[in-house]
Structures are given as structure tokens and as C-alpha cells.
C-alpha positions in Angstrom: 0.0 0.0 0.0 1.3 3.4 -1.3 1.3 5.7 1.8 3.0 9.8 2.3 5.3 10.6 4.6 4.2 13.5 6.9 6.6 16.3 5.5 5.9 15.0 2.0 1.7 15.9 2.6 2.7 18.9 4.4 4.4 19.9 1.4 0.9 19.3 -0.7 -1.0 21.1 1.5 0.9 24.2 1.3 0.9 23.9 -2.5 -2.6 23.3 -2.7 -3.1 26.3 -0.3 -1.4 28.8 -2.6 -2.9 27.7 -5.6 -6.0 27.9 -4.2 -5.3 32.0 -2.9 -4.3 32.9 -6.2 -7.3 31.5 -8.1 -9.3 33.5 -5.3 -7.4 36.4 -5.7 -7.7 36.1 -9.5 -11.3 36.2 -8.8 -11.6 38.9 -6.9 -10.0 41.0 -9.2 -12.1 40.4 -12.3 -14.8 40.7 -10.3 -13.4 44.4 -9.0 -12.9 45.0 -12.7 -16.5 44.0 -13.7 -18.1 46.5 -11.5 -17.6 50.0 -12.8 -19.5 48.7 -15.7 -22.1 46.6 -15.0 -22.9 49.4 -12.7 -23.0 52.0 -15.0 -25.5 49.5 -17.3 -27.7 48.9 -14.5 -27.8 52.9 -13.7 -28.6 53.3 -17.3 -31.5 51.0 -17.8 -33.2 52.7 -14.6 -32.7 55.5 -15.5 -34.5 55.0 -18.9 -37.4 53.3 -17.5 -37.9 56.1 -15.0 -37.6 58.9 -17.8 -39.6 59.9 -20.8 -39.2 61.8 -23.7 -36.0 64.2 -24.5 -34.3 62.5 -20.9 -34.8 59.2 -22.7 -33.2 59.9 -25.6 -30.8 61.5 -23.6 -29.7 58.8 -22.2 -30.1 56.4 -25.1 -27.7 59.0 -27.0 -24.9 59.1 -24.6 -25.0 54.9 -23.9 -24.9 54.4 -27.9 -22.0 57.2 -28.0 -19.8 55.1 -24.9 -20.4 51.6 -26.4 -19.5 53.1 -30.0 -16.3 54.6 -28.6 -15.5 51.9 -25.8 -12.9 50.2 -27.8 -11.5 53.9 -28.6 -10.7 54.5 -24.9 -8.3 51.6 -24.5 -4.3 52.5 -25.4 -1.7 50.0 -25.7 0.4 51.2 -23.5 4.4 50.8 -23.3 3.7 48.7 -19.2 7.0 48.5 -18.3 7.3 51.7 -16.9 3.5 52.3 -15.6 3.3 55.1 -13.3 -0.3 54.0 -12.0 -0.8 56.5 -9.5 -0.6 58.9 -12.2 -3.0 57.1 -14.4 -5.5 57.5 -11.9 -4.7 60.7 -10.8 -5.4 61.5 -14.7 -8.8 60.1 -14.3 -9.7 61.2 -11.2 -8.9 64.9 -12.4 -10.9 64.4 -15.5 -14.0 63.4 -13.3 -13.4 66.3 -10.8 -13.0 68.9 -13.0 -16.6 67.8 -15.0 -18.1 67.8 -11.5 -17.4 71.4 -10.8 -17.6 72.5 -14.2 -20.4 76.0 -14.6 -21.4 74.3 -17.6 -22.2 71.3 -16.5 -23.9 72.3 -13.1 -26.3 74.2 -15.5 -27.8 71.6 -17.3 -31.3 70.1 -16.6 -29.6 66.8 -16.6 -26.5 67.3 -14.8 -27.0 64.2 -12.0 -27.7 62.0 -15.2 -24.5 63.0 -17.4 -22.3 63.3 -14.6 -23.1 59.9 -12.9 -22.3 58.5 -16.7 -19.3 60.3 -17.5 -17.7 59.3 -14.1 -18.9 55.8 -14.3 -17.4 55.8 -18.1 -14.0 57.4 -17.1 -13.7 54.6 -14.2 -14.4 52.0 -16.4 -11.9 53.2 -19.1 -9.2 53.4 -16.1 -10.3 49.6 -15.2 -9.4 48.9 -18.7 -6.2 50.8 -18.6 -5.3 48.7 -15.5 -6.8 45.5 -17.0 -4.6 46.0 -20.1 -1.4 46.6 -18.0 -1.8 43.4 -15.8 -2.2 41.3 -19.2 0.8 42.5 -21.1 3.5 40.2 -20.8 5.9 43.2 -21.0 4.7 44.4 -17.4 6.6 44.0 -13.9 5.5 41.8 -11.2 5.2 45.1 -9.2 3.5 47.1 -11.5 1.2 44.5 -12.0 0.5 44.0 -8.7 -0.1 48.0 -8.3 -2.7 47.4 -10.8 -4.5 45.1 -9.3 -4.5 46.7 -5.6 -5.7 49.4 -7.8 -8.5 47.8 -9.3 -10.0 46.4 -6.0 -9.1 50.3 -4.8 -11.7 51.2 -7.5 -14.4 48.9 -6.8 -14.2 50.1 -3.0 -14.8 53.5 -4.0 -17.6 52.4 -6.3 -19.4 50.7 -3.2 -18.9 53.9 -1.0 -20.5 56.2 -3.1 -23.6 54.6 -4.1 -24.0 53.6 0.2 -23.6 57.6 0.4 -25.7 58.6 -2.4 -28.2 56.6 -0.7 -27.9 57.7 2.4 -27.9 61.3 1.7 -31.2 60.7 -0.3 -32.5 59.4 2.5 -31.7 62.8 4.7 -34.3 64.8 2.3 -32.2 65.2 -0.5 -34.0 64.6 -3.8 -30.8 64.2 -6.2 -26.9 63.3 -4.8 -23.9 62.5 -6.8 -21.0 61.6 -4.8 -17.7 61.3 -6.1 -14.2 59.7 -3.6 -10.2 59.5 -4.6 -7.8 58.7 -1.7 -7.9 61.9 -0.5 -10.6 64.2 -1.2 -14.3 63.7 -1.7 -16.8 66.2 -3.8 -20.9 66.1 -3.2 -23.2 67.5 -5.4 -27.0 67.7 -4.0 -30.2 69.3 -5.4 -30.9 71.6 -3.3 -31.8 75.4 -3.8 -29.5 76.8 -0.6 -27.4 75.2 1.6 -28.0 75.5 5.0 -25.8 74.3 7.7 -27.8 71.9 9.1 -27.7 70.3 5.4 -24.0 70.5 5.3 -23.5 68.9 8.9 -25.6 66.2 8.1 -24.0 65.3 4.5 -20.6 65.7 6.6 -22.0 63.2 8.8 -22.3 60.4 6.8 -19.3 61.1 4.3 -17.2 60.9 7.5 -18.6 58.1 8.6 -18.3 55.9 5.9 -14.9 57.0 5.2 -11.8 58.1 6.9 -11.8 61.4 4.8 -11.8 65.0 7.3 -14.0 67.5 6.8 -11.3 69.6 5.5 -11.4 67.2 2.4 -14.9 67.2 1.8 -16.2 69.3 -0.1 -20.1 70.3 -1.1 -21.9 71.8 -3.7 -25.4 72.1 -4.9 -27.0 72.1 -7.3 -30.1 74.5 -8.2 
């Protein structure tokens, strides 16, 4: 009878152990990649249902638009060098600056185009980050940036739809909430401000992240 001598099924075991934490971890990740834009599909199709009219086609416009230029957004990208804290730095910019922009907190439909365009611009950075871990050309430690930064992402994703809701369920009719590392920027529908709104948006912002109010910062939108 075939038997295994202790150290030799210890051996296994640990094997079988780490195999077993990558597949997970593997996992995990596509799963932290997949969010940004199934999200942003889900948001979309409510929001369609729940609209009628110029809003509809609104939104009907700007999906056909992303899915016609999704393959656009994607660069092949020289990995071996990846300075991913820039990267998303770049993105993050992008989706604060349309946030705050006069323009944009003029339109009817700002809560609509701005949940979209920072959904899109997080799913283009998953991409980015997707396409550095696959190319064979990148470091181990830039790879494994990317992926930290991917589950990073997803997170953040999970953060500000808990404090959109949350914030809706103070009063507010409309909330758009957006988080980096450092900073985080809140839009509500409101005609004024009052300081009792702004301690209560504080509130929850601060407690469900480790942000200080000096870092938060809140806007409305009339």
C-alpha cells in the first residue's frame, strides 16, 4: 500500500493552499474589474425606465456614444514603466473637473451625465489597468499595483452609491457623490445650503470614510 510521509503531505498542502489564494485572488479581481460597468449598465436602464421623452433619448444617445467609442478608450500602453498613481490621478482629475464645471452644473440633466461620465471614465481606467496586468511586458510590481488598484476602485464604487443613498434618505431629492484617496466632492439638489444640510451630509461622508471634513467638499446644485 502506497502511503506519504508526513513532510511529503505537508508539502501538498501548502501547494494546494497557494494555488487555491491565487485562483481566489484572480477572482476577486475580475470581479473588482467588472463592477464599474455593469454598474453604469444597470444605472442606465433605470434611469430609462424612470424617464420619458428628450431625458430618454438622452440617455439612449450618450449609452450608444460610450459603447461606440468603448474600444477607442483603451491605449496599448508601453507597461514596463506604468506610473499608476498617475494614471489615476489622470482620471480622477478628469471626473473632478466635469463635476465642478459651470457648464455642467447648468444643465437640466447634470445628475444624469455626470453619474455617466464618471462611471465611463472609471471604467476606461479599469481597462487601462486591465490591459497593464495582461501584457506580458509588465513587472511583477507594477502588475501588482494594478491590481490593488483595481479592487481600490471597486471600494470606492461601493462607497458612493452607500452615500448617495444615504444622503437621499436625509431629504435630498438628487446626490452625486464622487471619492479619490484623498478628497471627496458632493453634489446635491438643493436650492440653498443650510448648515444643518451640510453637517448632516458631513455626517455620513465621514462616517463611511476616513476622509476630514477639510477634504470634503459640497456643492449644490439649483
Amino acid at each position: 500500500m502506497f502511503t506519504m510521509k508526513k513532510p511529503v503531505i505537508i508539502t501538498v498542502l501548502i501547494v494546494l493552499l497557494i494555488i487555491t489564494g491565487y485562483i481566489n485572488h484572480n477572482l476577486t479581481l475580475k470581479a473588482s474589474s467588472k463592477v464599474s460597468s455593469d454598474y453604469q449598465k444597470h444605472e442606465e436602464m433605470e434611469m430609462v425606465k424612470n424617464l420619458e421623452g428628450e431625458d430618454k433619448e438622452l440617455i439612449e444617445t450618450i449609452s450608444k456614444r460610450k459603447e461606440e467609442k468603448e474600444n477607442d478608450d483603451i491605449e496599448i500602453l508601453d507597461t514596463k514603466g506604468e506610473n499608476i498613481d498617475e494614471i489615476a490621478k489622470e482620471t480622477n482629475s478628469n471626473i473632478s473637473q466635469a463635476i465642478s464645471k459651470e457648464d455642467s452644473l447648468r444643465s437640466k440633466n447634470y445628475f444624469i451625465e455626470q453619474r455617466l461620465n464618471r462611471d465611463k471614465l472609471r471604467a476606461g481606467l479599469i481597462d487601462r489597468l486591465n490591459a497593464i496586468i495582461e501584457n506580458e511586458n509588465t513587472t511583477e510590481e507594477v502588475r501588482t499595483e494594478a491590481q490593488k488598484k483595481i479592487i481600490n476602485i471597486g471600494d470606492i464604487i461601493e462607497k458612493e452609491l452607500t452615500i448617495e443613498g444615504l444622503i437621499k434618505a436625509k431629504g435630498f431629492d438628487e446626490a452625486l457623490v464622487f471619492i479619490n484617496d484623498e478628497r471627496a466632492k458632493i453634489v446635491v439638489s438643493k436650492d440653498e445650503l443650510t448648515e444643518q444640510d451640510i453637517v448632516k451630509i458631513l455626517d455620513i461622508v465621514m462616517g463611511e470614510t476616513n476622509l476630514d471634513a477639510s477634504n470634503i467638499e459640497i456643492m449644490k446644485k439649483n
